[in-house]
PAVEXRO-394828 format. One record per residue (C-alpha): residue number from 1; residue in three letters; x, y, z. Coordinates in pm, 1 decimal. Layout:
residues N
   pos   code          x          y          z
   NUM    Ala          X          Y          Z
...
//
This chain:
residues 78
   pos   code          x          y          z
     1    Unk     -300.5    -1430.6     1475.4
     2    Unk      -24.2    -1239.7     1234.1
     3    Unk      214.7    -1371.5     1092.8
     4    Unk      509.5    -1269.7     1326.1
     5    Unk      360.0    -1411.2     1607.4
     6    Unk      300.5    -1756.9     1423.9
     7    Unk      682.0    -1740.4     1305.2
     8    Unk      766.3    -1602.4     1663.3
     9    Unk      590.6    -1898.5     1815.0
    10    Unk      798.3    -2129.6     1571.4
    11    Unk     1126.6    -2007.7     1685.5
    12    Unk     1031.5    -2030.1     2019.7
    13    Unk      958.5    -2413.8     2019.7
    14    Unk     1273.5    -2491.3     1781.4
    15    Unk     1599.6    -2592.3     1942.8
    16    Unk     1740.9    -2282.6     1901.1
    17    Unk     2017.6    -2168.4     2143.7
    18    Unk     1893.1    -1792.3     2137.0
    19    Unk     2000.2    -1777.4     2531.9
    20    Unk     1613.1    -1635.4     2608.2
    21    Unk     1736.9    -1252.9     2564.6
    22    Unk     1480.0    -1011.6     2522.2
    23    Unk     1395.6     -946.1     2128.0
    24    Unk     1588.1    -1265.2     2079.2
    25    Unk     1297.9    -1396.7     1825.0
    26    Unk     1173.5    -1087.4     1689.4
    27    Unk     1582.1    -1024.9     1548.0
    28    Unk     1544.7    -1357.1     1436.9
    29    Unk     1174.5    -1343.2     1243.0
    30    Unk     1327.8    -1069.3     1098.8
    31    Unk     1511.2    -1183.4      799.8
    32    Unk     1329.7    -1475.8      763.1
    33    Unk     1008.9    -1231.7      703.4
    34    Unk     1169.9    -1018.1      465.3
    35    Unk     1271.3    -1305.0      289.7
    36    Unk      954.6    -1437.2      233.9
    37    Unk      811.9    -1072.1      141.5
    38    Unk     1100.2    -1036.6     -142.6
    39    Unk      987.0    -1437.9     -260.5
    40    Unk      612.8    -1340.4     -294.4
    41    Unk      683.9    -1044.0     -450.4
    42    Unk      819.4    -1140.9     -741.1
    43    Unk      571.4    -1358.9     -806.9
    44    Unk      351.4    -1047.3     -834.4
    45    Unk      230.3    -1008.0    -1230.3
    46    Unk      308.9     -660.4    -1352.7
    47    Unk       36.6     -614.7    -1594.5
    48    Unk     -237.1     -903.9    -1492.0
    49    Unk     -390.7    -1035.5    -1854.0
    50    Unk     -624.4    -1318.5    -1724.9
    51    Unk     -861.0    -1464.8    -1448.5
    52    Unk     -542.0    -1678.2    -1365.9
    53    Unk     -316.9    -1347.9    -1315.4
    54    Unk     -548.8    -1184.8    -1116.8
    55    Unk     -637.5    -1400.8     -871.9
    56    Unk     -268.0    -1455.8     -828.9
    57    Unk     -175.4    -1081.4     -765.9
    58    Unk     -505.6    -1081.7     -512.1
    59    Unk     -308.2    -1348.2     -353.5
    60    Unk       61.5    -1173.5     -367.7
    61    Unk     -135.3     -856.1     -275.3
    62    Unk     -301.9    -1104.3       61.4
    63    Unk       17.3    -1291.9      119.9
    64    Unk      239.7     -965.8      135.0
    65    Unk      -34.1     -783.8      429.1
    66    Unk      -14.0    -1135.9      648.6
    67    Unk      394.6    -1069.1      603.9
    68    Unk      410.7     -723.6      704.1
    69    Unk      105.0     -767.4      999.6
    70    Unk     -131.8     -575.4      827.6
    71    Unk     -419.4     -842.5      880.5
    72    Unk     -462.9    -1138.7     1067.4
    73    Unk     -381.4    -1514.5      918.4
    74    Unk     -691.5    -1719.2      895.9
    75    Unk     -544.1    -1982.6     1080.5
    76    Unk     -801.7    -2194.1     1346.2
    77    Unk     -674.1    -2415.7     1621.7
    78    Unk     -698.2    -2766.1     1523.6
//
C-alpha cells in the first residue's frame, strides 16, 4: 500500500463533508502530504557524523519515498 492511499483511505472514513466529488480526497491528501514531507525533511542531518545520524537520514531518506509513493509502506492487515 503507499502512502496516499493509506491517507486517502483515512479521509474517506472521517466525517468529512467533502460532498463525494471526484478528486475530493486526493485535493485533500494533498497538503497534508506535503506537510509531512517538509516535517521529515528537516529532520534530515546535513553532514551525518555517527551510527545515530545515519541511520536517521536512512530513515528521512525511507520516510520521504513512502510520502512521495515511491515504495510501498510495510504495513500488514491486522
Amino acid at each position: 500500500m503507499k502512502f496516499s492511499g493509506l491517507l486517502i483511505e483515512a479521509i474517506r472514513n472521517a466525517e468529512i463533508p467533502l460532498r463525494f466529488e471526484p478528486g475530493a480526497e486526493e485535493s485533500v491528501a494533498e497538503p497534508v502530504i506535503e506537510l509531512l514531507k517538509a516535517w521529515v525533511a528537516i529532520h534530515d542531518p546535513e553532514r551525518p557524523s555517527g551510527d545515530f545520524e545515519y541511520g536517521q537520514k536512512a530513515l528521512v531518506v525511507k520516510l520521504l519515498e513512502e510520502l512521495d509513493d515511491r515504495i510501498d509502506l510495510p504495513v500488514t492487515d491486522a
